[in-house]
C-alpha positions, -999 to 999 in steps of 0.1 A, spaced: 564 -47 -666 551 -15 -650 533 -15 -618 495 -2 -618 490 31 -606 478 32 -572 452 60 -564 467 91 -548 435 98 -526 410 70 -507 380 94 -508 374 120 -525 342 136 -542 335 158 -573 309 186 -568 297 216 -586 296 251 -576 290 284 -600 292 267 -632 325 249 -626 335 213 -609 356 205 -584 376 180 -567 364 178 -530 390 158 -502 386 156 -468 404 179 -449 417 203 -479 408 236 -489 400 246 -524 393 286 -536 356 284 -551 340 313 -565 327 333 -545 298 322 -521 283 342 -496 291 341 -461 312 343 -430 339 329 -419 339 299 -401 299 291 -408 287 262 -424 280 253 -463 263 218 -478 272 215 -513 240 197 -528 255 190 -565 278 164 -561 286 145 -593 310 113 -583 321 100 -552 345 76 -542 339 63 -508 371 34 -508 385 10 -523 363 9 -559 335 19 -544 321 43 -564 289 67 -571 278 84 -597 250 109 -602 221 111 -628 232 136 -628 232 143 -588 239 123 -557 213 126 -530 242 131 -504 257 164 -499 294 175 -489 295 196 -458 324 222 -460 330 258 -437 344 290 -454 383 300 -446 385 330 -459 370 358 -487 399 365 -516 406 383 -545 424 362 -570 454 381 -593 446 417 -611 437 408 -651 449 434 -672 424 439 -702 438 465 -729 420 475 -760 438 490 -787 430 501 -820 456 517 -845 456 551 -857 429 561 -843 441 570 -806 419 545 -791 435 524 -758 413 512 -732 429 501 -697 407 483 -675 419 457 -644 397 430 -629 402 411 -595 383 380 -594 361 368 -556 369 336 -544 358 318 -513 382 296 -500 363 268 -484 376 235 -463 364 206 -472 350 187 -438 332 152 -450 319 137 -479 
């Protein structure tokens, strides 16, 4: 007989930020896209979706919490070049472009 799977994380919360969602745990840091700031100052994520507060103790927004997740920025980043090449055949057409995505990388300080 197997044995239940035990959750990996007591609390955790999922929130969204510039289109996408996240998984938000205490203490970790996650890249984000990018948000405007310094580092080391203060952020309040107001969209959070779910939240698991302990053991199955749950939220759900409809289709927000009224809580918020407080977080501080790390660091600005560019994520990996993206090579986009257009090509078109006999016709001496190539187009060579590069892209470097913005991230924020943002700790996560209480849910």
């Amino acid at each position: 007989m197997k044995q239940p799977i035990k959750p990996v994380f007591e609390k955790f919360a999922i929130i969204q930020t510039g289109g996408k969602q996240y998984q938000a745990i205490p203490g970790r840091t996650i890249a984000i896209e990018k948000i405007e700031g310094e580092d080391g100052s203060a952020l309040e994520f107001k969209e959070v979706v779910f939240r698991k507060t302990g053991d199955g103790k749950f939220e759900f927004g409809q289709p927000y919490l009224k809580t918020a997740v407080k977080a501080s920025i790390v660091k600005q980043i560019k994520g990996p070049k993206v090579i986009i090449f257009k090509f078109k055949r006999r016709k001496k057409y190539r187009l060579k472009r590069g892209h470097r995505q913005q991230y924020t990388v943002v700790r996560i300080e209480a849910i």
